[in-house]
C-alpha positions as CSV (number, residue, x, y, z in Angstrom):
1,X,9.7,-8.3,-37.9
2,X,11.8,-5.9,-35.7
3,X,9.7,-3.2,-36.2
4,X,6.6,-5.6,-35.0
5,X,8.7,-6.2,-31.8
6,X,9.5,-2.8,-31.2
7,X,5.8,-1.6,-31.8
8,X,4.5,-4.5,-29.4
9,X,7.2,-3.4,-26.4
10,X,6.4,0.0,-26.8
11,X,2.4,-0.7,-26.7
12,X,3.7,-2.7,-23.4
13,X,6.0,-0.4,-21.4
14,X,3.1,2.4,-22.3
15,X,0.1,0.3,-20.6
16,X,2.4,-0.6,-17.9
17,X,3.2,3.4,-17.6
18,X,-0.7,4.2,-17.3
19,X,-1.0,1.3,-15.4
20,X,1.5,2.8,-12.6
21,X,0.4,6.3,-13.1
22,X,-3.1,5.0,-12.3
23,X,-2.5,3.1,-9.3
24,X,-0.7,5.9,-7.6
25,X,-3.6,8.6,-8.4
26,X,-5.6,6.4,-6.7
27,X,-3.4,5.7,-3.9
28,X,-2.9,9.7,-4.0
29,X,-6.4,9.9,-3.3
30,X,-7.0,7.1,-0.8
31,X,-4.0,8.5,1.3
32,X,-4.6,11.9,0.6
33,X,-0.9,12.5,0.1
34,X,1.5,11.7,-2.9
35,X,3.7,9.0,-3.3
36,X,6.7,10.9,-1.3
37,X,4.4,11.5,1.6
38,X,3.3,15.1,0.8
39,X,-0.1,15.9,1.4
40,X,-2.2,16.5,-1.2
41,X,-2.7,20.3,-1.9
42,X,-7.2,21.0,-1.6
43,X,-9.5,23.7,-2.5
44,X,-10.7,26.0,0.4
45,X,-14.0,24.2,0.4
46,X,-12.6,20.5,-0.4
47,X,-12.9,18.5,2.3
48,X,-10.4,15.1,2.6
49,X,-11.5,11.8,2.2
50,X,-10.8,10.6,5.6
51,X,-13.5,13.0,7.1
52,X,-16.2,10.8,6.0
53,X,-14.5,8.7,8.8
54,X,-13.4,11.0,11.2
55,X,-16.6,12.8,11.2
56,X,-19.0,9.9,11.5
57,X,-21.2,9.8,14.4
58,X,-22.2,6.3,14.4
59,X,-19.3,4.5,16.0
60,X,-21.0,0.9,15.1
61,X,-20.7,1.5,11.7
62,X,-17.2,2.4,11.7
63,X,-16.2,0.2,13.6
64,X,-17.6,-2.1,11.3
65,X,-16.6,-0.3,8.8
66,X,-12.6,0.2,9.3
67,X,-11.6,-3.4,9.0
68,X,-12.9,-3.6,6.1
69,X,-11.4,-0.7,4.5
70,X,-7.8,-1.9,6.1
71,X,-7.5,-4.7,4.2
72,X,-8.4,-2.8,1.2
73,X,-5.7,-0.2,1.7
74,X,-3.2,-2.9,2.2
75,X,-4.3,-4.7,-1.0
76,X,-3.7,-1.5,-2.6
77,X,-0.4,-1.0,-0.6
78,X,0.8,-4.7,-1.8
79,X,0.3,-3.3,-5.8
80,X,1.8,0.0,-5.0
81,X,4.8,-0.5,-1.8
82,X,6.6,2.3,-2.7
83,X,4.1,5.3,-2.4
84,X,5.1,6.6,1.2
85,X,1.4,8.0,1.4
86,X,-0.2,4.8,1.5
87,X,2.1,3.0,3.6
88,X,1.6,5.9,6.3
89,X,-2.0,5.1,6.1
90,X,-2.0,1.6,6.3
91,X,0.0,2.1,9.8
92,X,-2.5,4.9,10.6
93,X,-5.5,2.4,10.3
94,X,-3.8,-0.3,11.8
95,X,-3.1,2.1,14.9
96,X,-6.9,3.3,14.8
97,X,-8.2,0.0,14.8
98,X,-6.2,-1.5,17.6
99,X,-7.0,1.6,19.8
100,X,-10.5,2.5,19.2
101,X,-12.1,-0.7,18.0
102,X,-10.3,-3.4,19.9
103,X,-8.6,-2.2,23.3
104,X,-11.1,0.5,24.2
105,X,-13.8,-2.0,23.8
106,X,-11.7,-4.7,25.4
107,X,-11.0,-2.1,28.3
108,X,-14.4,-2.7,29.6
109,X,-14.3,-6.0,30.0
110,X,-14.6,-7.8,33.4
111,X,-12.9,-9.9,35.2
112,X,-15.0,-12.9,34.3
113,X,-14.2,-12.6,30.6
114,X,-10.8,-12.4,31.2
115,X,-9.6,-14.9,28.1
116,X,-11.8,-12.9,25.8
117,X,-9.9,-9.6,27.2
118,X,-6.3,-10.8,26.5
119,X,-7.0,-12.5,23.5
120,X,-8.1,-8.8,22.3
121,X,-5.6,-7.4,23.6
122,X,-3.5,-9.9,21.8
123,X,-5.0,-8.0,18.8
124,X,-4.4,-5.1,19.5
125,X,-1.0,-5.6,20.2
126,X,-0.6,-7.3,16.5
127,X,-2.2,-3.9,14.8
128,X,-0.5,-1.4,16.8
129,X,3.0,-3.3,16.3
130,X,2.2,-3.8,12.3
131,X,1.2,0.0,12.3
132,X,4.4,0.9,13.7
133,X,6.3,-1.3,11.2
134,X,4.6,0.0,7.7
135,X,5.6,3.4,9.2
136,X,9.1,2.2,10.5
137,X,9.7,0.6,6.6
138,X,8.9,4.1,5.1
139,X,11.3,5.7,7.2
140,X,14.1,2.9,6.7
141,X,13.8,3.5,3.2
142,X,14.1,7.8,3.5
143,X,16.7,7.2,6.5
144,X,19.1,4.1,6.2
145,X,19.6,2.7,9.3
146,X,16.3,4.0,10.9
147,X,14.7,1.0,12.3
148,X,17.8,0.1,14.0
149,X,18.4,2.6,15.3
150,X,14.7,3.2,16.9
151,X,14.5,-0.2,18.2
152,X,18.2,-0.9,19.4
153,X,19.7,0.7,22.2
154,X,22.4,2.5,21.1
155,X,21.7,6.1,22.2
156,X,24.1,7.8,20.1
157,X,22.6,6.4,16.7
158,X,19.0,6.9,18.2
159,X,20.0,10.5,18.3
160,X,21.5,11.1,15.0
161,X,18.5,9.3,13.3
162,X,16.0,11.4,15.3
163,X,17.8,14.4,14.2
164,X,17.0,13.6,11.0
165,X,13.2,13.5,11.0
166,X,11.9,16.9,9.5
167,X,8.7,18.9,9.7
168,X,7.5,16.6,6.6
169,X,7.9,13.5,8.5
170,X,5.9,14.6,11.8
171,X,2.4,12.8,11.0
172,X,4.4,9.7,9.7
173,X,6.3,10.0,13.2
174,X,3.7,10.3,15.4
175,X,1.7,7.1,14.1
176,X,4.6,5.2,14.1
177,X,5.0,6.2,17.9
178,X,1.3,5.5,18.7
179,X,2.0,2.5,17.7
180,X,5.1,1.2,19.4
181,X,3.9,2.8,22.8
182,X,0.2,1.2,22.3
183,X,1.6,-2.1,22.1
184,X,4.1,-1.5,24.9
185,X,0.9,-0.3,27.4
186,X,-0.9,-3.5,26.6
187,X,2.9,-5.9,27.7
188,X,5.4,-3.2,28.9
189,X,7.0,-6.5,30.7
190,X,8.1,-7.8,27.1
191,X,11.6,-7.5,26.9
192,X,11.7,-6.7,23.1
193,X,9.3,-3.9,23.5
194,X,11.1,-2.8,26.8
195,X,14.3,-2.4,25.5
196,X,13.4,-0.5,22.8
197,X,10.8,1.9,24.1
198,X,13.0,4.9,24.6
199,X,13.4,5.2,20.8
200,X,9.5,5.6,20.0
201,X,9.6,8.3,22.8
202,X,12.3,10.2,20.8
203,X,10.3,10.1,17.8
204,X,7.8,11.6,19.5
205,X,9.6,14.0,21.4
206,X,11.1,15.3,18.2
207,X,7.8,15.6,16.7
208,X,6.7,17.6,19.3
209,X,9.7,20.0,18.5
210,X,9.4,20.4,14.7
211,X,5.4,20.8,15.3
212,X,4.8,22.0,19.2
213,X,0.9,23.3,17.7
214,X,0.1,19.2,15.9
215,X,-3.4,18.4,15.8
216,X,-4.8,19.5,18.8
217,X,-2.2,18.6,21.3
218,X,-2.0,14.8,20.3
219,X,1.8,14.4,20.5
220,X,1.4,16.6,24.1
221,X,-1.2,14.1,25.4
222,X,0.7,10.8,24.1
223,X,3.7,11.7,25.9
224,X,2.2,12.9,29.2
225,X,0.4,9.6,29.2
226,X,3.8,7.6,28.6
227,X,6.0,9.6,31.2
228,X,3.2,9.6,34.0
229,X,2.5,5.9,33.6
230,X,5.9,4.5,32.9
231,X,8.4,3.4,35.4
232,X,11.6,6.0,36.1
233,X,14.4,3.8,35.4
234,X,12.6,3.1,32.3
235,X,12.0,6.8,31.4
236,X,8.7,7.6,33.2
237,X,8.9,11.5,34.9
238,X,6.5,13.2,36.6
239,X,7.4,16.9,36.2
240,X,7.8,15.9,32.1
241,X,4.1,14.5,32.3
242,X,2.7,17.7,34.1
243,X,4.3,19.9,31.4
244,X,3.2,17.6,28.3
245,X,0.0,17.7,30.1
246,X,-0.1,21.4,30.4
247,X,1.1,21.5,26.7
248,X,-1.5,19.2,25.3
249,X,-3.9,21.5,27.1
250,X,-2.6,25.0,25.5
251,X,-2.8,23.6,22.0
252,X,-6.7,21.9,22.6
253,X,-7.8,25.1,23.8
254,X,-9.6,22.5,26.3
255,X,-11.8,21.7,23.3
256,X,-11.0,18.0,22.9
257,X,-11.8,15.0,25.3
258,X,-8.3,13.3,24.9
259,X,-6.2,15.3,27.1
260,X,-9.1,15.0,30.1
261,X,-9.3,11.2,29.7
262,X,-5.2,10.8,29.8
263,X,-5.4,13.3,33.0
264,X,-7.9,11.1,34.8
265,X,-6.2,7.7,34.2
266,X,-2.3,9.2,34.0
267,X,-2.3,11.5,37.1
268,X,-6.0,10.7,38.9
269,X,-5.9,7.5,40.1
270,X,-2.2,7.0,41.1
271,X,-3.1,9.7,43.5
272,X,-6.2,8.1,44.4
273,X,-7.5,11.7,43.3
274,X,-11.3,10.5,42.9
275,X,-13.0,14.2,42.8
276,X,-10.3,15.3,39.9
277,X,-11.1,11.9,38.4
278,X,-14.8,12.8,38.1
279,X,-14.1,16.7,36.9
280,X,-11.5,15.5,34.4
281,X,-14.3,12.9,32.8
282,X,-17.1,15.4,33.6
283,X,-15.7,18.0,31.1
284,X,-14.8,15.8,28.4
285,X,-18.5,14.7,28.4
286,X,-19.3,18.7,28.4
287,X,-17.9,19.2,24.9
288,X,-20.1,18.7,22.0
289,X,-19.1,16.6,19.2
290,X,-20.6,18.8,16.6
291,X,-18.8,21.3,17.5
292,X,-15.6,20.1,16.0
293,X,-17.0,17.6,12.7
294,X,-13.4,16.3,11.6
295,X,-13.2,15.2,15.7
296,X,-16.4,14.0,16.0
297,X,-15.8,10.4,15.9
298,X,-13.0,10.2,18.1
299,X,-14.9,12.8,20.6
300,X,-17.4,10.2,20.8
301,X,-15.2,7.1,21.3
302,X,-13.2,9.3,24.4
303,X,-16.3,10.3,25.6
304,X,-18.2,6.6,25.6
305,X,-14.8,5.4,27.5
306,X,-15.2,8.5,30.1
307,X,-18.6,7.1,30.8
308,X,-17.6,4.0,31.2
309,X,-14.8,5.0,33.8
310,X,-17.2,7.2,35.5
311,X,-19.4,3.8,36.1
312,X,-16.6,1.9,37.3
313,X,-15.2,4.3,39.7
314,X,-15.1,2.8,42.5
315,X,-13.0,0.2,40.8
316,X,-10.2,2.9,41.1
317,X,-10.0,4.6,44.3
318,X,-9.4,3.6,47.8
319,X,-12.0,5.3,50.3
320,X,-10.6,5.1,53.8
């Protein structure tokens, strides 16, 4: 009989094992990094999963599209919490989703629908915030005392727990900050979110150090938009926002729309600057989205939002 015991635990603990080992290939694949948060090593010619995304064209379909594949992830995430890949993602689609497919399109939204607009930017607020917190719980976990730290306002812990953010953790870092400053843009009169933003900005800032070159300037252009658009005493600074500008820039090569639409709302229409307004926009619609497939979706999405603006100019300046 004890051997019958023994034979069926064994049989047990070995489908759980496969079981396990299963669930985080696939999560290894979906996230296209490992359960400690390294990315997954490709062939020269393998492309990753996420360019089927990123390099879609049809912005309808994703947008249909990403909701669906959210809740899918965070299914997954729910069976498998402790692969840091997947959680990273999950906070990366819940960031993508409240940007590009809820306060872009809400953006453009009159006056008239004004309850549809904030109640969409309600939304958004919820997906940027969970973003930030599936990213916030992975670094928690590597970094005791993290999330404290981040969202307190004790400046000497915020900077011994930026300090300990390493070149591995920039991707995780700079989605957790896209999230925490999106939801902040959309109610920077919130006092939670208020009192916390300067640790979100450190993230980022120390992002920026361990990897000045990131994905075309992304960091660069996140943080000129914060410190041109947020109030001094709350750390906006204009001189800061030229330079990450500048930076963001350099690193693009001039190639992606980002940068051109953050220049045009940032730094454009506080100084009721209408022709650089219209050469900022102008040249974001000049680059072609073929030209860079992995950016082609997002190139699109920057470049709908520049027409838009372009339409509704008027709306911006003051002609005396």
């Amino acid at each position: 009989m004890s051997f019958f015991i023994i034979l069926i635990s064994f049989v047990c603990i070995s489908c759980a094992s496969v079981r396990k080992a299963s669930m985080n290939s696939i999560s290894d694949m979906l996230a296209g990094a490992d359960k400690k948060g390294y990315p997954l090593q490709r062939g020269e010619h393998t492309d990753a999963p996420m360019l089927a995304v990123t390099g879609e064209s049809d912005t309808v379909l994703i947008g249909d599209f990403i909701p669906v594949a959210l809740k899918l992830y965070e299914m997954l995430h729910a069976e498998n919490p402790a692969h840091t890949g997947l959680s990273v993602m999950c906070g990366q689609l819940n960031v993508i989703y409240a940007n590009a497919f809820i306060q872009i399109p809400a953006d453009s939204l009159g006056d008239v629908q004004y309850d549809k607009k904030n109640s969409e930017y309600k939304r958004a607020r919820l997906h940027y915030l969970r973003g930030r917190d599936y990213i916030l719980d992975v670094f928690e976990k590597k970094y005791p005392g993290f999330r404290q730290a981040v969202l307190g306002n004790d400046a000497a812990l915020l900077k011994t727990a930026v300090s300990y953010l390493k070149q591995e953790d920039v991707t995780a870092a700079y989605w957790c900050s896209a999230g925490a400053l999106g939801a902040f843009s959309l109610d920077p009169l919130d006092p939670d979110l208020l009192g916390s933003i300067r640790g979100p900005v450190a993230v980022l800032e120390r992002a920026a150090a361990l990897a000045p070159d990131y994905s075309n300037g992304v960091i660069w252009d996140m943080l000129s938009a914060f410190y041109a658009g947020a109030p001094v005493e709350f750390g906006g600074n204009s001189d800061r926002a030229l330079f990450c500008h500048e930076q963001a820039m350099r690193v693009s090569r001039g190639k992606t729309a980002g940068p051109y639409i953050t220049y045009a709302e940032s730094f454009c229409i506080p100084r009721n600057d209408e022709k650089g307004f219209e050469t900022a926009l102008n040249k974001a619609l000049a680059i072609n989205p073929d030209d860079n497939p992995s950016l082609r979706l997002s190139t699109i999405i920057f470049q709908n939002k520049a027409r838009r603006l372009l339409a509704a100019k008027d709306d911006y300046f003051v002609h005396w």
